[in-house]
DRENDO-1510 file (C-alpha; in Angstrom, 1 decimal, always signed):
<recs>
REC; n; res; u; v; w
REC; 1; UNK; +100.2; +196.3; +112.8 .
REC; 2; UNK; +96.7; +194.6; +112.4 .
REC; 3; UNK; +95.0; +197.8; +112.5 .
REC; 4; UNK; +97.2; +198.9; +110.0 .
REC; 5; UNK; +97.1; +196.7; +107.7 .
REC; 6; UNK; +92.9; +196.6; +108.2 .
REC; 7; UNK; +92.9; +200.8; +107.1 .
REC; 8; UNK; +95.1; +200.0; +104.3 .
REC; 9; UNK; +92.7; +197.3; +102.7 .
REC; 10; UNK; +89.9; +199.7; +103.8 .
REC; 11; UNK; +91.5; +202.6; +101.8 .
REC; 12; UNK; +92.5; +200.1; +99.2 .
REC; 13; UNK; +88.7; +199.5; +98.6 .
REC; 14; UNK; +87.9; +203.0; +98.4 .
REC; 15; UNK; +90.1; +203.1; +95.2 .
REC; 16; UNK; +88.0; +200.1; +93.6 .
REC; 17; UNK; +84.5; +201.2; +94.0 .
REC; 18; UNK; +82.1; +200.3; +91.3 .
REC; 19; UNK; +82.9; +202.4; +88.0 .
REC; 20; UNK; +79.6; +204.7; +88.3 .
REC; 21; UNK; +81.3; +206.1; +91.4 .
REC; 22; UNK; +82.9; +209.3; +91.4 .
REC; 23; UNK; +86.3; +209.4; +92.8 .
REC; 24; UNK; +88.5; +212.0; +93.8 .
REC; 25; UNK; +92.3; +212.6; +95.3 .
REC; 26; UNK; +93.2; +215.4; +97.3 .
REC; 27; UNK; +94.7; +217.4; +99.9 .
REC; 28; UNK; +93.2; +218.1; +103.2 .
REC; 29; UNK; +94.5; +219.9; +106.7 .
REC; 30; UNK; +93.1; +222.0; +109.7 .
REC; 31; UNK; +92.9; +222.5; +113.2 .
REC; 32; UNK; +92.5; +220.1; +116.4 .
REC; 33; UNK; +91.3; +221.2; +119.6 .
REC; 34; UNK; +92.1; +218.6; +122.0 .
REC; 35; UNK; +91.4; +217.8; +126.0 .
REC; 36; UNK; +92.6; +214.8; +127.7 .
REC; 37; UNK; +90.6; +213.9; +130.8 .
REC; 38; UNK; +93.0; +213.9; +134.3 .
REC; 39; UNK; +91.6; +213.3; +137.4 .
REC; 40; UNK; +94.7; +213.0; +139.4 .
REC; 41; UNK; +94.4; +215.4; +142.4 .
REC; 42; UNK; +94.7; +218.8; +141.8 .
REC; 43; UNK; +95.2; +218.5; +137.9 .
REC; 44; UNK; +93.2; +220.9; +135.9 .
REC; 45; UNK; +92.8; +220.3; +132.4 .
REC; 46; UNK; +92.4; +222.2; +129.2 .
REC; 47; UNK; +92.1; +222.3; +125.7 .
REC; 48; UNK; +94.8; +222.7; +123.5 .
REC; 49; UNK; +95.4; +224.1; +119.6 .
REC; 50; UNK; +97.3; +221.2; +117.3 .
REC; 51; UNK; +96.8; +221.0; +113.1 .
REC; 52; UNK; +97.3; +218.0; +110.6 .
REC; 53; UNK; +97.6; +217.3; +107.1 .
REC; 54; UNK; +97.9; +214.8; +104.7 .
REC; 55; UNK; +96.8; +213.1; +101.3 .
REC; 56; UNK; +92.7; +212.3; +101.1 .
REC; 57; UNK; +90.8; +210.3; +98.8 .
REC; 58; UNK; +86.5; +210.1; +98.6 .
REC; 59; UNK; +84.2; +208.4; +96.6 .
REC; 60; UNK; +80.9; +209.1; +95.9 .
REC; 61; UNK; +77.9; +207.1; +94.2 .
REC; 62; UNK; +75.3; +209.4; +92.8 .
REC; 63; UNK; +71.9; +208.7; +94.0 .
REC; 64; UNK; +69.3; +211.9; +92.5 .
REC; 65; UNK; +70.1; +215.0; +94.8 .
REC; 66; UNK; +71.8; +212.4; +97.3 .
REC; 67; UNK; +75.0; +210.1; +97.3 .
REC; 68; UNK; +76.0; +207.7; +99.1 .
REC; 69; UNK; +80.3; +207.1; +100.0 .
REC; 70; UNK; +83.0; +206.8; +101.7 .
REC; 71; UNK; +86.3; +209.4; +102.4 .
REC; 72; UNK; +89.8; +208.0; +103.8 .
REC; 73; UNK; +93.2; +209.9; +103.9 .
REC; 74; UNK; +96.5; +209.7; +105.9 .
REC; 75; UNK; +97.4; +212.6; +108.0 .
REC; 76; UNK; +101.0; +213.8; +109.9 .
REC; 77; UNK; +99.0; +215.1; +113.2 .
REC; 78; UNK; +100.0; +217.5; +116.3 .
REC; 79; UNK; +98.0; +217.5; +119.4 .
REC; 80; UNK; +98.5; +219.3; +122.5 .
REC; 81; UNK; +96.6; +219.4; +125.8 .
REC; 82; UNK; +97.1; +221.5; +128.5 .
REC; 83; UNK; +97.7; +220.5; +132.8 .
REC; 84; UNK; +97.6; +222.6; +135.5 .
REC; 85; UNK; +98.8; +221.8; +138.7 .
REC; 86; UNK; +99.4; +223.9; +141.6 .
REC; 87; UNK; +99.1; +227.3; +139.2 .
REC; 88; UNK; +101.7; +225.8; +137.2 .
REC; 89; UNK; +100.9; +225.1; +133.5 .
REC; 90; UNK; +102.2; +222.2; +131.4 .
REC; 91; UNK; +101.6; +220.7; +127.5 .
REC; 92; UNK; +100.9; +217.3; +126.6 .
REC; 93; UNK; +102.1; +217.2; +123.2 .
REC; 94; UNK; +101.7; +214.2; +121.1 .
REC; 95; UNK; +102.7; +213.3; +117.2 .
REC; 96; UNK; +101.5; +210.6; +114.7 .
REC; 97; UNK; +100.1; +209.2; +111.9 .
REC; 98; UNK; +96.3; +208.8; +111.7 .
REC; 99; UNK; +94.3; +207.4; +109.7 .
REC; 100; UNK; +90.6; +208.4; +109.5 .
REC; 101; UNK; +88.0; +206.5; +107.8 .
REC; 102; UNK; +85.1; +207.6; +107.1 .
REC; 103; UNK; +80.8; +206.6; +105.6 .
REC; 104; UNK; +79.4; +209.5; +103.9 .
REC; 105; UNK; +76.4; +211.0; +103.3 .
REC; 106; UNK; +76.5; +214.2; +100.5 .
REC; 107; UNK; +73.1; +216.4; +99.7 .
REC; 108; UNK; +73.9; +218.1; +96.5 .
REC; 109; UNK; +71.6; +221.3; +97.1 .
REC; 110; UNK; +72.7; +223.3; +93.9 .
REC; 111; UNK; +75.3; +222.4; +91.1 .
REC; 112; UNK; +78.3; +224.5; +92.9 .
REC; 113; UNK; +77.0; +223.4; +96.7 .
REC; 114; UNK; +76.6; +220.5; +98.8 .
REC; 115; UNK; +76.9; +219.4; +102.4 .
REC; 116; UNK; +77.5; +216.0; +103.7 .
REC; 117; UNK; +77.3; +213.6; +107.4 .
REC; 118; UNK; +79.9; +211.5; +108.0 .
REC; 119; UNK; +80.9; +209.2; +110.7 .
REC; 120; UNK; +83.6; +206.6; +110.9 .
REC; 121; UNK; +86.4; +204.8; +112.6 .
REC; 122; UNK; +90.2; +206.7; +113.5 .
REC; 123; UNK; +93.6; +205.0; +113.8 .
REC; 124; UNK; +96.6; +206.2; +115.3 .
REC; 125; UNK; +100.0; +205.5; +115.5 .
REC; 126; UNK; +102.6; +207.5; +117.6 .
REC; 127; UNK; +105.8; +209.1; +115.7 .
REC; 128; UNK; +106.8; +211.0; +118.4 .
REC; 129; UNK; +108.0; +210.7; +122.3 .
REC; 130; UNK; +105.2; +208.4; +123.7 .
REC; 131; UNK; +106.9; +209.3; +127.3 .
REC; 132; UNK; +105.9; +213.3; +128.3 .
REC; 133; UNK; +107.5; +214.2; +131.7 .
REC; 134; UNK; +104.9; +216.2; +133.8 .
REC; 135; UNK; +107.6; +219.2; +134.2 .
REC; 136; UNK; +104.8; +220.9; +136.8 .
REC; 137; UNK; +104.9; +217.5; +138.7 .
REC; 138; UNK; +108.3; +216.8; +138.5 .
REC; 139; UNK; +108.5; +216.9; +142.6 .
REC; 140; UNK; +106.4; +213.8; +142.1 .
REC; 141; UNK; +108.0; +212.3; +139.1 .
REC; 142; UNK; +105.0; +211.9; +136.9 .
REC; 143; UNK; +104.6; +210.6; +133.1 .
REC; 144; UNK; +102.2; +210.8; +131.0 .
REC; 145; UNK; +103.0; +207.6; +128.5 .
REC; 146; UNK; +100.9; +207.6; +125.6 .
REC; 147; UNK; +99.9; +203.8; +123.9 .
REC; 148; UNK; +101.6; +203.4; +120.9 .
REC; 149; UNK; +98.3; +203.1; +119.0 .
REC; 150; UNK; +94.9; +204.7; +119.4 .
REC; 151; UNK; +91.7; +203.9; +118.3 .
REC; 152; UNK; +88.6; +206.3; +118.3 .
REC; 153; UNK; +85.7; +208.0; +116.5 .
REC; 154; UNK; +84.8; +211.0; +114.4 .
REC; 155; UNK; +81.1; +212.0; +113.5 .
REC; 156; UNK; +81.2; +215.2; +111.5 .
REC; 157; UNK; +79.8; +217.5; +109.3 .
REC; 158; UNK; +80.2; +220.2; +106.3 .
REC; 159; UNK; +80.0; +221.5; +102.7 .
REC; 160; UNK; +81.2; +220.8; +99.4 .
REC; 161; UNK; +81.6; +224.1; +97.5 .
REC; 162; UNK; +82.5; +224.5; +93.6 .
REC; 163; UNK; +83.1; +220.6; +93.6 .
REC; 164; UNK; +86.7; +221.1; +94.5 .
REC; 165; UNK; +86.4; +222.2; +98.2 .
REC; 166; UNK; +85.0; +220.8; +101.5 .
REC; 167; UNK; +85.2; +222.9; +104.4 .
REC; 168; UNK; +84.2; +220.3; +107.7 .
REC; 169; UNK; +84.1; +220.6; +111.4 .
REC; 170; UNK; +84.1; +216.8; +113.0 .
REC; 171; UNK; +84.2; +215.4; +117.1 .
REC; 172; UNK; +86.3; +212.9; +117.7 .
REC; 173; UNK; +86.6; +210.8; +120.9 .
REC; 174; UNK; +89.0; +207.9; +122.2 .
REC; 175; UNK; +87.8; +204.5; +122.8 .
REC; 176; UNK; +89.8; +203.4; +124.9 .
REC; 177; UNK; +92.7; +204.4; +126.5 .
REC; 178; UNK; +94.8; +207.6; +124.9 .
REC; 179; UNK; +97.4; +207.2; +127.7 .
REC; 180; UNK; +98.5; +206.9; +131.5 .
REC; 181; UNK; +100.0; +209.2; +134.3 .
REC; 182; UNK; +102.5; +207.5; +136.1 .
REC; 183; UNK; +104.7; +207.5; +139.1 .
REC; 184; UNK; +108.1; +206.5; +137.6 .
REC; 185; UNK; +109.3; +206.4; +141.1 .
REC; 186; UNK; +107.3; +203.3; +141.9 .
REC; 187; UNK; +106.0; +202.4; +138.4 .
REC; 188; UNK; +102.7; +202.6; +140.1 .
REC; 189; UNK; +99.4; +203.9; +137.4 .
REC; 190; UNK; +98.1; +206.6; +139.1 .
REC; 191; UNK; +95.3; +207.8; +136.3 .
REC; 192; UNK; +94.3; +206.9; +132.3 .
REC; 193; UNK; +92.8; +209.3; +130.2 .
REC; 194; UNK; +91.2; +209.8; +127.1 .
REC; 195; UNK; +91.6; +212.5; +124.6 .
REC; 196; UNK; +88.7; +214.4; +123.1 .
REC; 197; UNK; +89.3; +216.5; +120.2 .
REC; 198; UNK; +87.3; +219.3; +118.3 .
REC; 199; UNK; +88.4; +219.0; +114.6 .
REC; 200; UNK; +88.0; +221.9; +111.6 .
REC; 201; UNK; +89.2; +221.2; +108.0 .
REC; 202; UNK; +89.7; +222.3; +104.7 .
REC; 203; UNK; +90.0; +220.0; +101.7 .
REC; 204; UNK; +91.2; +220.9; +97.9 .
REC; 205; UNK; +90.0; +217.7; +95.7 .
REC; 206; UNK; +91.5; +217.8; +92.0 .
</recs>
């Protein structure tokens, strides 16, 4: 709940920034590829294709070519990674909220085209089954159990075209752990792992 309410007053701020800053709402999905790090055994691991979506919101203070801001948004996001153990496959498939937060750099290059750096803080919160049953290790009786809340990183990049789109490609990495595999047999932790993600997006800003 604390790092809940800490994105909300961060996104709250993003709506009062000085009145020379340029603000704008808008709508932004894309495309995850994730991988989340087992070292349990045999287990092979492999990246996945999820998506998200959500509202978004930026603001920008002009600076000559440059300006300086911040971007937040709220996002419904699907991951899935992929196990494999023994020639059998299995997903890990997870659902939540997150909320990305993001310090911006923007390079206005022409009057129709930009690019932009940005790096910032991610949270999540799971909405779906936090409790995954390893089906290919169901001899052994494995979980994975995902924490109810993540915290991690993106650093990314892209560019702004006819000042209503942004097309972006951004890494993001856990810090901290994602989850744990378990043997619900004995309740023993037998691995934790960390999820590492490969994120493209489009955004339409009114």
């Amino acid at each position: 709940m604390k790092k809940f309410l800490t994105s909300l007053v961060i996104l709250a701020a993003l709506a009062v920034m000085p009145v020379s800053a340029q603000i704008n709402f808008g709508v932004k999905g894309g495309m995850n590829y994730t991988n989340m790090k087992l070292s349990y055994e045999n287990l092979v691991n492999k990246s996945a294709e999820g998506w998200f979506v959500g509202p978004t919101l930026k603001g920008n203070i002009p600076i000559g070519l440059l300006s300086l801001g911040a971007d937040g948004a709220v996002f419904y996001d699907q991951r899935r990674s992929k196990t494999e153990y023994n020639g059998i496959e299995e997903s890990i498939k997870q659902h939540s909220i997150i909320i990305p937060i993001n310090v911006r750099l923007n390079v206005n290059i022409l009057k129709l085209l930009g690019a932009y750096v940005a790096t910032g803080p991610q949270f999540g919160f799971n909405v779906g089954n936090s409790d995954v049953e390893l089906n290919n290790m169901s001899a052994l009786r494995n979980h994975f159990q995902f924490k109810k809340s993540q915290f991690s990183w993106n650093i990314g990049l892209g560019v702004m075209l006819f000042k209503h789109f942004e097309i972006g490609a951004a890494y993001n990495f856990a810090i901290g752990k994602t989850g744990e595999l378990k043997d619900m047999t004995k309740q023993d932790i037998l691995d934790s792992a960390k999820q590492k993600s490969l994120v493209v997006s489009a955004a339409y800003y009114f």
